[in-house]
Backbone as a printed PyTorch tensor [residue, N CA C, xyz], in Angstrom:
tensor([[[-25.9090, -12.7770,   4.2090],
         [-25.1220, -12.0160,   5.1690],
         [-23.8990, -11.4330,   4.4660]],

        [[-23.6300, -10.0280,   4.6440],
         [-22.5980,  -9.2630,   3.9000],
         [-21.3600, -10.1240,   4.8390]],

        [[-19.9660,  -9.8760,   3.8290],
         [-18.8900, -10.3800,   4.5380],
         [-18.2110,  -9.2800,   5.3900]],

        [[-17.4250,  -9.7040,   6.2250],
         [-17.0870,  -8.8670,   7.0220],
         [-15.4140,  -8.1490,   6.5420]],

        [[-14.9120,  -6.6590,   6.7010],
         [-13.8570,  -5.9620,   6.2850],
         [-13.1750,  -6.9770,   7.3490]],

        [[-11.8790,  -6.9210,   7.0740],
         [-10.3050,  -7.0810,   7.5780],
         [ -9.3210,  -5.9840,   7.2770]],

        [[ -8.5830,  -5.9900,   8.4110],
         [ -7.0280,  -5.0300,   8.1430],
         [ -6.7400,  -6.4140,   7.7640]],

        [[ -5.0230,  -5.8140,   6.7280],
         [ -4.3710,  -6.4700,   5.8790],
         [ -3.1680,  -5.7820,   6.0030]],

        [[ -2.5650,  -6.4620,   6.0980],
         [ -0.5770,  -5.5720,   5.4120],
         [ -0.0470,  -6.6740,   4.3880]],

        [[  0.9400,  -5.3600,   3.2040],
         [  1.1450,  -6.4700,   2.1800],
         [  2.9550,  -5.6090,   2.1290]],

        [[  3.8100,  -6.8590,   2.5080],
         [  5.5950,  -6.3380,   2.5200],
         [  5.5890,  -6.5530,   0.6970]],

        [[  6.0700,  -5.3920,  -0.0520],
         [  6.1580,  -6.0400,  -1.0810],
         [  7.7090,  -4.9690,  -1.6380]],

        [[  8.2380,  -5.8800,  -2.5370],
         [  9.8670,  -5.4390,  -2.9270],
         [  9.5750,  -5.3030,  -4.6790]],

        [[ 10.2000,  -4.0830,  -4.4600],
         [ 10.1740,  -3.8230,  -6.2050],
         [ 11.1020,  -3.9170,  -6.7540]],

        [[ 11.3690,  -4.0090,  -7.5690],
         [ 12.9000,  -4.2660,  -8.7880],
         [ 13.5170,  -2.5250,  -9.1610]],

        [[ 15.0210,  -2.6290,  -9.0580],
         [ 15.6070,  -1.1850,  -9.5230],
         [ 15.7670,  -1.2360, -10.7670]],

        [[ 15.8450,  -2.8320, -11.5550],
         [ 16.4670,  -2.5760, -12.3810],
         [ 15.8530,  -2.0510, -13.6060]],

        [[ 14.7790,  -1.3660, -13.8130],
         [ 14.4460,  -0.3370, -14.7570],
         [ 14.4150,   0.8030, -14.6750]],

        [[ 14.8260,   1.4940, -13.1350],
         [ 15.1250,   2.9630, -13.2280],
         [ 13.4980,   3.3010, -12.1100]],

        [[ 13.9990,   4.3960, -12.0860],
         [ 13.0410,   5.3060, -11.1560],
         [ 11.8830,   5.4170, -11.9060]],

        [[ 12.1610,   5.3920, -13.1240],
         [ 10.0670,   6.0240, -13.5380],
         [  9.6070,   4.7320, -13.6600]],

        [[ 10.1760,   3.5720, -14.3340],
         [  9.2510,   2.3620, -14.1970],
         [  8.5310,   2.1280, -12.6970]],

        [[ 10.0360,   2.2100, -11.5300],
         [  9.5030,   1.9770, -10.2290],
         [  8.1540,   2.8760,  -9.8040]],

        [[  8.1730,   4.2570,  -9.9920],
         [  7.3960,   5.0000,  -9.7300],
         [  5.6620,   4.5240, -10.2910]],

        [[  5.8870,   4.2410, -11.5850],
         [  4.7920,   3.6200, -12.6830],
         [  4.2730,   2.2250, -11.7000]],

        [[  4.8560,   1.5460, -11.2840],
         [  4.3110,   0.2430, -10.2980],
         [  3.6970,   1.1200,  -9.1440]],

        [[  4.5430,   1.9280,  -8.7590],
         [  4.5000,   1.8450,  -7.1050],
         [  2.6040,   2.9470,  -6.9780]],

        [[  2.5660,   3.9710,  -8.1250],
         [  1.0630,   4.2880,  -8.8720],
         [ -0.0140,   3.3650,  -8.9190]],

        [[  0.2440,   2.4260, -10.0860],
         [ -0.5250,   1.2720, -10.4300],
         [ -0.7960,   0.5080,  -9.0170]],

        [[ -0.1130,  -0.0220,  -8.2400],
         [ -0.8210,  -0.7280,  -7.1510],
         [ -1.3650,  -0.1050,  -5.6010]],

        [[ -0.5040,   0.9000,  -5.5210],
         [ -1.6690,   2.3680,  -4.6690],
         [ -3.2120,   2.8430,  -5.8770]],

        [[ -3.4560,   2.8900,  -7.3030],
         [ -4.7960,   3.0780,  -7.3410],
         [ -5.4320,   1.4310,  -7.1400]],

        [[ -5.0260,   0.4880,  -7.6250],
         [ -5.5070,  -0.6120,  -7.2670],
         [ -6.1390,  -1.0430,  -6.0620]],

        [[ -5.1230,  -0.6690,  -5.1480],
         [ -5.5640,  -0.9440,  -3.7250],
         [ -6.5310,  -0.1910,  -3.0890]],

        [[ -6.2370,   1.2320,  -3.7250],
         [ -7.2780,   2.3530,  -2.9380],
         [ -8.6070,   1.9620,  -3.8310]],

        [[ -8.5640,   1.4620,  -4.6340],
         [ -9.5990,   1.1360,  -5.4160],
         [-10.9880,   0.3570,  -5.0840]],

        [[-10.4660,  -0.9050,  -4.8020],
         [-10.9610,  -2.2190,  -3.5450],
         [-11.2690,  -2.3500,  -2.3550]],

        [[-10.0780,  -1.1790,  -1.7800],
         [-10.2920,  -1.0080,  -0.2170],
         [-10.5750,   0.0900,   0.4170]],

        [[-10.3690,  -0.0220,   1.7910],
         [-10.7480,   1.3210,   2.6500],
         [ -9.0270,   1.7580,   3.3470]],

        [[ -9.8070,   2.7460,   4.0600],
         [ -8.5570,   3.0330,   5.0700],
         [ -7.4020,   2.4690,   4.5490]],

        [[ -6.9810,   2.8390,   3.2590],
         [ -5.7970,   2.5870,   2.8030],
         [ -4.7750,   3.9530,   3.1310]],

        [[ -3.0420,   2.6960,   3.7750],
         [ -1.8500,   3.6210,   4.4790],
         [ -0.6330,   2.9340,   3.7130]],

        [[ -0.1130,   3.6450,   2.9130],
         [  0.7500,   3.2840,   2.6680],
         [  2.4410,   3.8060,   3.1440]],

        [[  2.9550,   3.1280,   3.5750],
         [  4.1990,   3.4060,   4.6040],
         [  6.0620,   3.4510,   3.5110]],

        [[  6.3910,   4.1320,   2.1470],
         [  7.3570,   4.0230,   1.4160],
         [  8.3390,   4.4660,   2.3700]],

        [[  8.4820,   4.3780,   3.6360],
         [  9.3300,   4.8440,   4.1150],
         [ 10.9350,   3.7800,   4.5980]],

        [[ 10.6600,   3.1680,   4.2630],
         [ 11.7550,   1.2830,   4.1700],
         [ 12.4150,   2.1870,   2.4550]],

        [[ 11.9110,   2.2460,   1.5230],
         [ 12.8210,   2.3890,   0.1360],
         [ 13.5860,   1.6910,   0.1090]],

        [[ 14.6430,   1.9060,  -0.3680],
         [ 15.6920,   1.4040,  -1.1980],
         [ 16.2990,   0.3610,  -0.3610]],

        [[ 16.9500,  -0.7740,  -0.5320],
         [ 17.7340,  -1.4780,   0.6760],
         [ 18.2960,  -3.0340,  -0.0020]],

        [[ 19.4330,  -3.1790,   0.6520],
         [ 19.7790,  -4.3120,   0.5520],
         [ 18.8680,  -5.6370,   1.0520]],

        [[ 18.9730,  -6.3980,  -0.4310],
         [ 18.3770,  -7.6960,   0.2380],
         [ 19.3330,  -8.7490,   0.6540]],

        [[ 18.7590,  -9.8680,   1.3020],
         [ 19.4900, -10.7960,   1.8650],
         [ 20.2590, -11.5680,   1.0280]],

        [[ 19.1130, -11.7380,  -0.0160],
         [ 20.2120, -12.8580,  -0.6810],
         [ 19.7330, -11.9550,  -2.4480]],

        [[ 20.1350, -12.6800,  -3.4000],
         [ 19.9200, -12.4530,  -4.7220],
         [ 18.6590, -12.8230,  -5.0830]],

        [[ 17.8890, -11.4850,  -5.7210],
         [ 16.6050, -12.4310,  -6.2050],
         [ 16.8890, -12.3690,  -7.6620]],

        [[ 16.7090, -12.9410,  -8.5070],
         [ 16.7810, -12.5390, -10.0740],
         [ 17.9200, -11.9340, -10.3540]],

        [[ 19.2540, -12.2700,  -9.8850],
         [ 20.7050, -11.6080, -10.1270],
         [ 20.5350, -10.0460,  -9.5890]],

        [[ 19.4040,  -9.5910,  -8.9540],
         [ 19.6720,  -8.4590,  -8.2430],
         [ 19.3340,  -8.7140,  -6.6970]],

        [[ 20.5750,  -7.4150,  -6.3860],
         [ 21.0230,  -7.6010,  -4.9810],
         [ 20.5700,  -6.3430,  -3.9760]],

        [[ 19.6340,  -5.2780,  -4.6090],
         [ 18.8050,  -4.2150,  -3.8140],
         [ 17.2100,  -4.3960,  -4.6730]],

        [[ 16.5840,  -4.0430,  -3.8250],
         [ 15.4070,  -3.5820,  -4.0120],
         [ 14.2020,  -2.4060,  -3.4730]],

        [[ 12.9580,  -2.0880,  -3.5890],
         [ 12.7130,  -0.8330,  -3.3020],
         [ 11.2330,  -1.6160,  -2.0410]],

        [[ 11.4800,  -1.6030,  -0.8510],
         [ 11.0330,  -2.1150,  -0.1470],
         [  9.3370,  -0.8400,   0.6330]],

        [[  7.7740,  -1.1530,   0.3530],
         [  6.7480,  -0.9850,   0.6750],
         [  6.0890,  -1.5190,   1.2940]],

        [[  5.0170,  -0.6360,   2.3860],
         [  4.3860,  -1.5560,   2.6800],
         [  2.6290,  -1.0310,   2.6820]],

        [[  2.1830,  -1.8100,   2.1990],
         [  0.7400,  -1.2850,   1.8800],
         [ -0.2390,  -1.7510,   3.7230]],

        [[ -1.0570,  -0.8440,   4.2200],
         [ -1.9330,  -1.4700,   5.5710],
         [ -3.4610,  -0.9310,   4.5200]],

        [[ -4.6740,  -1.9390,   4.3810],
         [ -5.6610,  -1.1970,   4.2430],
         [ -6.6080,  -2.3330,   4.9980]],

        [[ -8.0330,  -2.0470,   4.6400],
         [ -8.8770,  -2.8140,   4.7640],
         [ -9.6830,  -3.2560,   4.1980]],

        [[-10.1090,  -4.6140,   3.8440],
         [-11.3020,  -5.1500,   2.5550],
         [-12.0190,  -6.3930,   3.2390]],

        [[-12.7670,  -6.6890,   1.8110],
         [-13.2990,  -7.9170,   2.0310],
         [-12.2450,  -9.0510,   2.0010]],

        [[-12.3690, -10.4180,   2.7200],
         [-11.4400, -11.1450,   2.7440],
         [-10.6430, -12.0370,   1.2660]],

        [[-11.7830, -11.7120,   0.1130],
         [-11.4600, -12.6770,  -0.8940],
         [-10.6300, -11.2630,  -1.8410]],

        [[-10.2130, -10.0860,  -1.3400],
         [ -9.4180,  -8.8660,  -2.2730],
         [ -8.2350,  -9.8090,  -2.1600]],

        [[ -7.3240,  -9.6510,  -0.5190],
         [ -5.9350, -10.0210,  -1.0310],
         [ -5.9480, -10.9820,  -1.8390]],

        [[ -6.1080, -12.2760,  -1.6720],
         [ -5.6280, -13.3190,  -3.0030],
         [ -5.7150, -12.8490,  -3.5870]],

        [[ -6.1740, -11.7110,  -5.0570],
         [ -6.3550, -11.2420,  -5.9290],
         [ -5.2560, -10.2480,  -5.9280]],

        [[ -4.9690,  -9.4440,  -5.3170],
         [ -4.0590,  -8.5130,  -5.3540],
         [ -2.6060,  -9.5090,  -4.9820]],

        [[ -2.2530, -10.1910,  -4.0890],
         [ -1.5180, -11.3420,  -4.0770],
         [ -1.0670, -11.4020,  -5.6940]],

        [[ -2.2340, -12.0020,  -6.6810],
         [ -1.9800, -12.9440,  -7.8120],
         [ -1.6420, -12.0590,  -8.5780]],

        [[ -1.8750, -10.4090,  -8.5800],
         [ -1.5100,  -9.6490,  -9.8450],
         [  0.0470,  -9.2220,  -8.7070]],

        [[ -0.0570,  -9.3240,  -8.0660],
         [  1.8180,  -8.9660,  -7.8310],
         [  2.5600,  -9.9740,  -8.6310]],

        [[  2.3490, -11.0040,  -7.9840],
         [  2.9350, -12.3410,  -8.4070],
         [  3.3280, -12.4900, -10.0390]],

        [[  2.1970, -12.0030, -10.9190],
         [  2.2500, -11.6460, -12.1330],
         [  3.1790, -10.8580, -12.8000]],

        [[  3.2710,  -9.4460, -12.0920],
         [  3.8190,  -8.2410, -11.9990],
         [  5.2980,  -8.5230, -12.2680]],

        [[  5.7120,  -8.0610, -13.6530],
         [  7.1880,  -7.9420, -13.9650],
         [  7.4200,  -6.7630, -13.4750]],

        [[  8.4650,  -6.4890, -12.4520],
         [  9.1400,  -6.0400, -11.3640],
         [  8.9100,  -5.5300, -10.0690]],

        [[  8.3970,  -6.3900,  -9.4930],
         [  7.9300,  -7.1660,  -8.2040],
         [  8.3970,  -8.3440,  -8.3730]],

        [[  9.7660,  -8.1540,  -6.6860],
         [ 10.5400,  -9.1160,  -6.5480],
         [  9.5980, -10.3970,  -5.5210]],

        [[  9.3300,  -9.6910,  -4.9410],
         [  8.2600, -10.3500,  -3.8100],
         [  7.1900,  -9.3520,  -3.0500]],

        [[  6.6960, -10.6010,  -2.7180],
         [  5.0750,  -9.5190,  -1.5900],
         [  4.5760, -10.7030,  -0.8770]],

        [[  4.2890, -10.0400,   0.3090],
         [  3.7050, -10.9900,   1.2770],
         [  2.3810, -10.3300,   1.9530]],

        [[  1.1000, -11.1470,   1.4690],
         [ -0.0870, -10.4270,   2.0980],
         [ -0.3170, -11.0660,   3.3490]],

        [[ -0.1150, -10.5290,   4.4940],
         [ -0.9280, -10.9410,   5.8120],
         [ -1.9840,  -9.8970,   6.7890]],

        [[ -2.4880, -10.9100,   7.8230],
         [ -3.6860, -10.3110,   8.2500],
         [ -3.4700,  -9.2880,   9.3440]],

        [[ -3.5540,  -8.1470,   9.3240],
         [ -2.8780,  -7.3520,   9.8970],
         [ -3.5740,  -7.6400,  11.2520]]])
């Protein structure tokens, strides 16, 4: 039996502190990734730039996305684990949309 698609949303915060083309270079890399794996991929950059709550890594803004698509259930953990990886990606949170 094939597995069944899910919507997904993933909050994820990028790091300023390498400048606009690194950010741009991530924010590429995980829109083809995602469109890659999934369907009905929406991505919403409209949050950007913003103060965070507290300090993550001695920085105090970050560049705030949010990815909505749809896959098989075993994609996010995987996309999860290469954020997590991801030098500058402050955080990301995959849930079930």
């Amino acid at each position: 039996m094939a597995k069944v698609s899910a919507k997904y949303e993933v909050m994820t915060v990028y790091s300023l502190k390498d400048g606009e083309e690194a950010l741009k270079a991530l924010l590429d890399k995980f829109k083809a990734t995602i469109e890659k794996h999934a369907e009905a991929v929406e991505i919403n950059e409209d949050w950007g730039k913003r103060k965070l709550a507290y300090p993550i890594n001695d920085e105090t803004e970050g560049y705030y996305v949010i990815y909505k698509f749809e896959s098989k259930p075993d994609y996010p953990a995987e996309l999860s684990r290469r954020f997590n990886i991801t030098d500058g990606v402050l955080r990301s949170l995959v849930t079930v949309d």
